[in-house]
N, C-alpha and C positions, 0 to 999 in steps of 0.2 A: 947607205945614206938614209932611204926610207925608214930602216929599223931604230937609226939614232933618232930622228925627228919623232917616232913616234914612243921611244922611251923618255924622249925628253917633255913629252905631252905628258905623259902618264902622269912623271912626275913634277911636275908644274902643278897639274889635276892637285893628286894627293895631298903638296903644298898647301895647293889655297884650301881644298878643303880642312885640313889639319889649323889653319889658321883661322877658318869661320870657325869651327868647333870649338875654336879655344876661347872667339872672341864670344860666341854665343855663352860659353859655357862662364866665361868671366862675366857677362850682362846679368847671369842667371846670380852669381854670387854679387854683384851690387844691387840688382835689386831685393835678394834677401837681404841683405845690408840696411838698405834705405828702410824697409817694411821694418826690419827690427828699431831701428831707432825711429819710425812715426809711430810704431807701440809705444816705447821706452817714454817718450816723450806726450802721450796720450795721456799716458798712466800719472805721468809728471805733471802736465797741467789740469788733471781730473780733480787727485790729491790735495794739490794746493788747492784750488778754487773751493774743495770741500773744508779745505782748512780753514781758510778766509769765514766761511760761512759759522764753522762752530766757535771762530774767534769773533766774532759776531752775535753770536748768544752771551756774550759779558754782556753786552748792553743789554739783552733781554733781561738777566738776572738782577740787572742793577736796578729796572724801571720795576719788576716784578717785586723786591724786595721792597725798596721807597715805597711805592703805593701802598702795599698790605701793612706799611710801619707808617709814627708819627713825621709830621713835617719840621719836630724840633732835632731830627734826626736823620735828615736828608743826605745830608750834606757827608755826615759820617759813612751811612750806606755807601755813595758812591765812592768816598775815597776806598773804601776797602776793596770793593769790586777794583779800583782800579790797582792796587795795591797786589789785589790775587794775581792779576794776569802778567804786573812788571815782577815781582820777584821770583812767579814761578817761571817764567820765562828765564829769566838769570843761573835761579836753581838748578831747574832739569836741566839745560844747557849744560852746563857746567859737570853736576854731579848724577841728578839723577834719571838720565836719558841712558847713562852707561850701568845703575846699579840694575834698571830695567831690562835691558834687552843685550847688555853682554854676555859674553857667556861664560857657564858656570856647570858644573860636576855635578851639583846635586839639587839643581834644579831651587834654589832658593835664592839667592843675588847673584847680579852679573859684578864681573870684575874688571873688563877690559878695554870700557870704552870711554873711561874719564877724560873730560876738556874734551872733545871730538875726537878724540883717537879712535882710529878703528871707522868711521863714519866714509870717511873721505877713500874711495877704493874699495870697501863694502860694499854686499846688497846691490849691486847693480852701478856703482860708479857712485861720484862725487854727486851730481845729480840730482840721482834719486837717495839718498844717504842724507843731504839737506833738506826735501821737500820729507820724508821721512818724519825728521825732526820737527817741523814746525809741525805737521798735524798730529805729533803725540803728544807737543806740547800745548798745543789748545786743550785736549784732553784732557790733560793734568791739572791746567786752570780752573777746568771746571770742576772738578772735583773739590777743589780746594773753595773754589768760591760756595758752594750748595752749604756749607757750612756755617757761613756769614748772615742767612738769612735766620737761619734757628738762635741766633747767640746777640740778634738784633736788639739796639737800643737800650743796652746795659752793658755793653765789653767794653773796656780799655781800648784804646787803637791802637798802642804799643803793646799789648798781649796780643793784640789778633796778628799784629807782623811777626810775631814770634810765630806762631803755631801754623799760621800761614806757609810760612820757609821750611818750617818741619814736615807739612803735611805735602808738599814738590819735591823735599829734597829726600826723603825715606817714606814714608806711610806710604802714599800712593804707590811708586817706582815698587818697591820692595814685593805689594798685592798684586801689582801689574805685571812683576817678572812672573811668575806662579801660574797668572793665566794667559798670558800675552808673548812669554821670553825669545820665541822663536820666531816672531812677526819680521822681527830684522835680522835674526843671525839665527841660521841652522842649528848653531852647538849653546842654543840659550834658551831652550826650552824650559818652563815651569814644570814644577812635579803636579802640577792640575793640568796640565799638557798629558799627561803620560800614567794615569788613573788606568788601573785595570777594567774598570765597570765603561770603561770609555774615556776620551777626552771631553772636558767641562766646555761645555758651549758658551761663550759669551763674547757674540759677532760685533759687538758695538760699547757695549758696557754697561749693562742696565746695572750686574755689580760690581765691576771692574772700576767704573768713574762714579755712579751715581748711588749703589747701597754702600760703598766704602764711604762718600761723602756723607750721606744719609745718618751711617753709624759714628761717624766722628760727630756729625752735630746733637747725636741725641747724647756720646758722652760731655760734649762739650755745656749742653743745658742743662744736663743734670746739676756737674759740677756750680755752672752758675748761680742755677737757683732763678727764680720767676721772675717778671718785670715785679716793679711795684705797683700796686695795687689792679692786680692780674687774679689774685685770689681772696678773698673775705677772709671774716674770722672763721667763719663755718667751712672753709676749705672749698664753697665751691668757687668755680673760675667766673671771671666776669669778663664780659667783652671789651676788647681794648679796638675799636675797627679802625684801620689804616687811611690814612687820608687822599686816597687817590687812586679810585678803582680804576680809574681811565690811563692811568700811568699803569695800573699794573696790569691793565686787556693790552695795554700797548709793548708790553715784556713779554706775554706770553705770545702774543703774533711773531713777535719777533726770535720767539724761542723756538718757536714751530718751523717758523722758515730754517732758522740755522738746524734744525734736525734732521733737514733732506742734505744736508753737508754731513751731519755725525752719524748716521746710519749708511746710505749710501754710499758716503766715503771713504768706510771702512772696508769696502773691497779696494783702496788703492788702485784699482784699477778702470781704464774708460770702456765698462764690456756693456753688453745689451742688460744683466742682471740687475742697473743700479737701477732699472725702472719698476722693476719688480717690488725692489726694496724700499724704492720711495713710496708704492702704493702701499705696501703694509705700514710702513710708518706711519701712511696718510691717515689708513682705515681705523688703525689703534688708536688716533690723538683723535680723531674725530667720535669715535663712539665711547670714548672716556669722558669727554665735557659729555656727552648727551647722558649718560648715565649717571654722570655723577651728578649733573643738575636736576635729574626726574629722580635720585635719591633723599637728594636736598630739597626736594617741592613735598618730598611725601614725611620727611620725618619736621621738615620745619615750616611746612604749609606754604612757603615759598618758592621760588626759583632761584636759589640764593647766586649771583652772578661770583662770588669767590671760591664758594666750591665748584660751579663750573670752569672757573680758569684752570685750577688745579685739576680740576678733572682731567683737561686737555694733555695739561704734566703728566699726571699719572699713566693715562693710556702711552704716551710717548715715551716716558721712561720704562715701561712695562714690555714695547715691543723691542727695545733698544740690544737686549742679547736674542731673540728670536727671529729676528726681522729677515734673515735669510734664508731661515727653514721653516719656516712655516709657508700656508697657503692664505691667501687674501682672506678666507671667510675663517680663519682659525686668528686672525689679529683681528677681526673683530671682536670676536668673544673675549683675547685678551685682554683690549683695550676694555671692553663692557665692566669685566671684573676687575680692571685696575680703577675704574669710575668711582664704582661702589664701593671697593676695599677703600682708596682715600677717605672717603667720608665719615663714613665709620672708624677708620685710623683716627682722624686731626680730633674725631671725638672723646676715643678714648684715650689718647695720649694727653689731651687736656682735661678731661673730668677725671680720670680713674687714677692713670699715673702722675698727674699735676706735674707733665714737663710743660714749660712755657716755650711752643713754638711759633714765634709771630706769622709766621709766612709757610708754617705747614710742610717744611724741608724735609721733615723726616719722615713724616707718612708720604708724602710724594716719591722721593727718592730712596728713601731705607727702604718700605714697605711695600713700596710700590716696584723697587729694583731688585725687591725678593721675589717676590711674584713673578715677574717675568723670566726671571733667572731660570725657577721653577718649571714654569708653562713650557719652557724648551723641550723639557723633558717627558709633555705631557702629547705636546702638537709640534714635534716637528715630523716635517714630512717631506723627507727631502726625495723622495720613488715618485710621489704625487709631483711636485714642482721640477724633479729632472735633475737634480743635482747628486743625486749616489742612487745607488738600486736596490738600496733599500733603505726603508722610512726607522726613525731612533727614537720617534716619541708614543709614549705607549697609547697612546688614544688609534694609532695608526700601525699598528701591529707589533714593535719596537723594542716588547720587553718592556724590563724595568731598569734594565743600565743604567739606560740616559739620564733618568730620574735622580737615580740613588748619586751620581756624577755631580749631578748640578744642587743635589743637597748639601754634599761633601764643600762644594767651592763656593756657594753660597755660605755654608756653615762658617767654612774657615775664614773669610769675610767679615764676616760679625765676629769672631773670636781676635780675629787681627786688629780689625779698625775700634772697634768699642772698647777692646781691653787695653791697645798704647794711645788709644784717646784720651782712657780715663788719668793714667801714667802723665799723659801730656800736659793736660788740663788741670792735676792738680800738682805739678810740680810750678805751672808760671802761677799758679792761685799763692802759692805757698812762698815764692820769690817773688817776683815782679808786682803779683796783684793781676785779677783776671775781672775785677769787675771795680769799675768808676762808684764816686761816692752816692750817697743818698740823694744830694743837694743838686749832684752833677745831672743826674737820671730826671729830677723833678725839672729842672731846668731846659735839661734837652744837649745830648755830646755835641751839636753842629756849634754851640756857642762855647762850650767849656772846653771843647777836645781842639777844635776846629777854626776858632775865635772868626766865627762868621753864619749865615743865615741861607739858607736856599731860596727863602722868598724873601728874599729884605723888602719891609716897607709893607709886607702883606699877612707876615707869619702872627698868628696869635696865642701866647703861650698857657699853658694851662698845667693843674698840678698833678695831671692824669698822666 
């Protein structure tokens, strides 16, 4: 009797213990459970919030444009800016979210995620495959809009909706799969992913968004040809200055803020790193205005306040592929010489090559999203900062890989964007018409294109 009682203890014992184990062991996998989806979900409202922010710099671009352009042309600006961000939004949805980041065999377009296929159950769930989407497609917005400032106050508005949709629904997607393809899908890698000398750095898109944009506006000006009365008989250039510097300080604040969204952001993820990356962003925009305005005090004896805006551009677009490998006191230096280079740029783009760029897009973002492209190769440091264990840019021991990497993908850049820009530009010149009349331009497009006024009751028209 005693031996049964105490076999039957044993096993009672073994029971419950066998059943804490299983329940501790079951606690042990929900709370792995729950950790993974308060990541999943971190990453998720990180994302978005950063998207919200770079769809927020449309409005920086719009007030930055208006300002540095006339006031009989207001009105045009905005509509295009607004214009950039509804079609491209339709476009990449639609076609070119899947030419970018589907996957593909040789590494040059994706093929399999037309209309959201492939999104929904990808990459981590429905989810993250949505929030995904909109901040690539802010991205592409902007790209498309940097364009609209260079091609200011003589375009068609039915030309620029053309080139517009072209430049969301192929140009961009097409450079973006090349350097970006595997950001969503494992098997959609770009062949500048997979470069022997290294993979091409470009953490944010100093050329991915903004030297592609950069080169489409200088084909697009070319093509156009100068504002009227932009150059003399003697070919030099004459100032046309924009009516509202206070609108265009108030585009670039607000271009700065949405930058801590399109750098930071681009880790997609909520880790301790994005503080890091907003401080290099911070340090690069901030010693860009300062250099580019003590450039602009020494060559034009002033402090000119619109090189220093641009200045602020420049170093922010400068740190924009470097921003995660570098160290704080190496985005100064970048920002420093992305100051200078603008200045120097918007001068000789307008004395020497007499392209007419109102608002300075392409030495900001062409010249300025070369350079930093560049500097990756020069200052990153990722042994310094903790991110691999050993540093890829040759100022820090690195070789030259890195270098020769980011010439290659910068190179193919400018051979992409500038060569089906020019294709683009002059096939709607040669059909549709790419530039408004004489009369229209003297007049001002917010009343010819637009049949209305930005300041009614205030504007005062001139033949300038």
């Amino acid at each position: 009797m005693i031996k049964r009682i105490v076999t039957l203890s044993i096993m009672t014992l073994v029971v419950l213990g066998s059943s804490a184990l299983f329940a501790e062991g079951s606690a042990d996998v929900v709370k792995k459970a729950d950790l993974n989806s308060v990541v999943t979900n971190l990453n998720v409202v990180w994302t978005l919030v950063a998207a919200i922010l770079v769809f927020w710099m449309q409005a920086g671009f719009a007030m930055v444009e208006t300002g540095f352009t006339r006031a009989k042309n207001a009105v045009n600006i905005i509509m295009k800016n607004l214009m950039d961000f509804t079609i491209g939004s339709l476009v990449f949805f639609m076609i070119g979210f899947g030419l970018m980041f589907g996957a593909s065999k040789a590494g040059l377009i994706g093929t399999d995620l037309f209309f959201m296929k492939g999104i929904i159950g990808t990459g981590g769930g429905s989810e993250w495959g949505y929030t995904f989407m909109i901040f690539q497609t802010v991205f592409a917005a902007t790209a498309a809009t940097i364009v609209s400032g260079a091609m200011a106050e003589r375009t068609k508005f039915s030309a620029y909706l053309v080139y517009s949709f072209f430049i969301t629904l192929f140009i961009y997607p097409v450079f973006g799969k090349w350097a970006w393809g595997s950001l969503f899908n494992s098997n959609g890698a770009g062949w500048l992913q997979n470069l022997s000398t290294g993979a091409f750095v470009d953490f944010a898109g100093s050329t991915v968004v903004h030297s592609v944009g950069g080169w489409l506006a200088l084909a697009g000006a070319i093509v156009l040809g100068p504002r009227l009365g932009k150059y003399g008989s003697d070919g030099e250039p004459k100032a046309i200055p924009g009516h509202n510097i206070v609108l265009a300080a108030l585009g670039v604040f607000i271009l700065w803020m949405g930058w801590f969204g399109f750098n930071p952001g681009s880790t997609t993820a909520g880790t301790g790193e994005i503080g890091r990356i907003a401080i290099t962003t911070n340090l690069a925009g901030a010693a860009g205005a300062l250099f580019a305005m003590m450039t602009a005090w020494v060559l034009f004896k002033k402090p000119d306040a619109s090189m220093a805006l641009n200045g602020v551009l420049a170093g922010l677009v400068a740190i924009t592929a470097p921003c995660y490998t570098v160290t704080p006191m190496g985005s100064i230096i970048i920002g420093s010489i992305a100051g200078i280079l603008v200045v120097f740029s918007v001068i000789f783009i307008d004395r020497f090559l007499k392209v007419d760029d109102p608002v300075g897009a392409i030495s900001v973002h062409g010249v300025c999203g070369l350079w930093g492209t560049l500097s990756a190769g020069l200052f990153n440091a990722e042994s310094v900062i903790g991110t691999a264990a050993k540093s890829t840019g040759l100022f820090y021991g690195g070789g030259i890989n890195q270098l020769i990497s980011q010439f290659i993908g910068a190179g193919a850049a400018f051979l992409w964007a500038f060569g089906i820009g020019l294709v683009l530009f002059i096939l709607i010149k040669k059909t549709i018409g790419l530039r408004v009349s004489k009369e229209e331009e003297l007049k001002g497009l917010d009343i010819e294109e637009h049949g209305m006024e930005a300041y009614s009751g205030f504007q005062i028209f001139t033949n300038q």
